[in-house]
C-alpha positions in Angstrom: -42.6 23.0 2.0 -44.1 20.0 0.3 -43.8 19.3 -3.3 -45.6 16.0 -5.5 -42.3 14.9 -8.1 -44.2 14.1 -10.6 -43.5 10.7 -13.3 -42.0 13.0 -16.3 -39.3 14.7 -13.6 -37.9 11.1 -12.4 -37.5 10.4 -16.2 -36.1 13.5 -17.8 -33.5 12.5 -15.0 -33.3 8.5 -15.4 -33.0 9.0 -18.9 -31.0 12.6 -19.5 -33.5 14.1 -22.0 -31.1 17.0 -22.3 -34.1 19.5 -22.6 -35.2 19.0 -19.0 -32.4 17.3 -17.6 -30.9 20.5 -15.3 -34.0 21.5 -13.7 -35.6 18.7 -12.9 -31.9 16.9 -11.7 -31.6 20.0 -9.6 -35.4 19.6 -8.0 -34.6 16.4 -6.9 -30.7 17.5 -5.8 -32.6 19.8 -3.3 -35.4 17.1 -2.6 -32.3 14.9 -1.0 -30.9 18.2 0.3 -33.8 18.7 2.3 -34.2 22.4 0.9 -37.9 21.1 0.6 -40.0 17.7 1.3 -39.9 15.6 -2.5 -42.5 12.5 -2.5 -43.3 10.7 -5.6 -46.7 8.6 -5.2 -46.6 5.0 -4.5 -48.5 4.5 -8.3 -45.9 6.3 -9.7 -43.0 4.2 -8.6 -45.1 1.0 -11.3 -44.3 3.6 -14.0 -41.1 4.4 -13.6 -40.2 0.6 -12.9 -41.8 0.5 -16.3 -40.8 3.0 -18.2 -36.8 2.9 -17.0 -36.9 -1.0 -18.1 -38.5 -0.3 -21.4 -35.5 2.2 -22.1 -33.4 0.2 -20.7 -33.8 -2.7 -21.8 -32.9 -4.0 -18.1 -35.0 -5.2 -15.3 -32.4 -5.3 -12.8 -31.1 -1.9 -13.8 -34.9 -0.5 -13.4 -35.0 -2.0 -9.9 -31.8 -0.3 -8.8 -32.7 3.0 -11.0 -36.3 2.9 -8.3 -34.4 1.9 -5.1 -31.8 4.8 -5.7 -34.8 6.8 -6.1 -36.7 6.0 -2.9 -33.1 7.5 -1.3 -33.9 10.7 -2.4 -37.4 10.8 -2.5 -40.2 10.0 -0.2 -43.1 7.9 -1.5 -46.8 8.8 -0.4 -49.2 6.3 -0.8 -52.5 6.4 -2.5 -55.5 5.3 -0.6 -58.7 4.1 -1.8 -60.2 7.8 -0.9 -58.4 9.4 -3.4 -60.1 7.7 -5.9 -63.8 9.1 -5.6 -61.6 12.3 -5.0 -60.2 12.0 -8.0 -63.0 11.6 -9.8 -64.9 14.3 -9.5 -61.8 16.3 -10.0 -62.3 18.2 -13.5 -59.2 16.7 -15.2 -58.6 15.3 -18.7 -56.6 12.5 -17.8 -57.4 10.5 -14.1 -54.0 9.3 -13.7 -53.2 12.9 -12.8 -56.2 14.1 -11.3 -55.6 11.0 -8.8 -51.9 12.6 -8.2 -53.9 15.7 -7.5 -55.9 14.1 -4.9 -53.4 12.4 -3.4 -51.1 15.6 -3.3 -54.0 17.5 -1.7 -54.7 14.6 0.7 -50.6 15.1 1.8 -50.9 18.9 2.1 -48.5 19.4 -0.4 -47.8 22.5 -1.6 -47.3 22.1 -5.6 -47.1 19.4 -7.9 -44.1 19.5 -9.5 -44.3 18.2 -13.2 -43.9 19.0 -16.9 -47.1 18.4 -17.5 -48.6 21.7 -15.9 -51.4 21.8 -18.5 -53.6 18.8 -17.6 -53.5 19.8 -13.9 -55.2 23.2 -14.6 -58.0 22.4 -12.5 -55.9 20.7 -9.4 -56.5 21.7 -6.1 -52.8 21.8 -5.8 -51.1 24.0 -7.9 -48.9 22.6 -10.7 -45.6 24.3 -12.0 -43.0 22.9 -14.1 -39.6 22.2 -12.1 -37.9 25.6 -13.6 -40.9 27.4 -12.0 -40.6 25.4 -8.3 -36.9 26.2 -8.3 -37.7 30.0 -9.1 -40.1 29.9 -6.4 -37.3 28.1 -3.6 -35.3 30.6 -5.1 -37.1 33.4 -4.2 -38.4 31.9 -0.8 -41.9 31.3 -2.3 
């Protein structure tokens, strides 16, 4: 199985946000595990630079925070298709409807991501990491 990690997974872990912290540590605990194939996408490695140096306060932490990352997790790029993909793609928000082109480009399987909301109308489906980790659970 293929899974899309999405941005908000890598942070409730980089950051601990107690509320999601578990489930999404334990998505990508299995990622590395090879219980399933984990990618993030190469555009959201910018944000998590980004974001994990803003809470930081640290550039050189937020460097090591995305090269530990890259241990555990694939990275699929994006590609100049996925962008007229993308776009006609009936999502709120492009950012994630590009995710969901990309993710359908890589066969994936789901789209892992808090965010399960704006990616109503993905071509992959979308479940939050509690959900994915009922479905390895139960062998899809």
């Amino acid at each position: 199985m293929k899974a899309i990690i999405g941005t908000n997974v890598i942070i409730d872990v980089t950051d601990r946000r107690a509320e999601f912290f578990a489930d999404s540590y334990r998505t990508i605990q299995l990622s590395m595990q090879k219980a399933f194939n984990g990618y993030i996408t190469a555009g959201a490695v910018s944000d998590i630079y980004y974001i994990t140096r803003k809470s930081t306060g640290d550039a050189k932490k937020a460097r090591e925070a995305i090269a530990g990352l890259i241990e555990l997790v694939s990275v699929c790029d994006t590609r100049a298709g996925d962008i007229p993909a993308a776009l006609v793609i009936d999502m709120p928000d492009l950012e994630d409807a590009i995710v969901a082109a990309t993710a359908k480009r890589e066969k994936a399987d789901f789209i892992v991501t808090r965010n399960v909301r704006d990616y109503r109308n993905s071509p992959i489906p979308a479940v939050t990491p509690q959900d994915f980790l009922n479905k390895l659970d139960g062998g899809i």
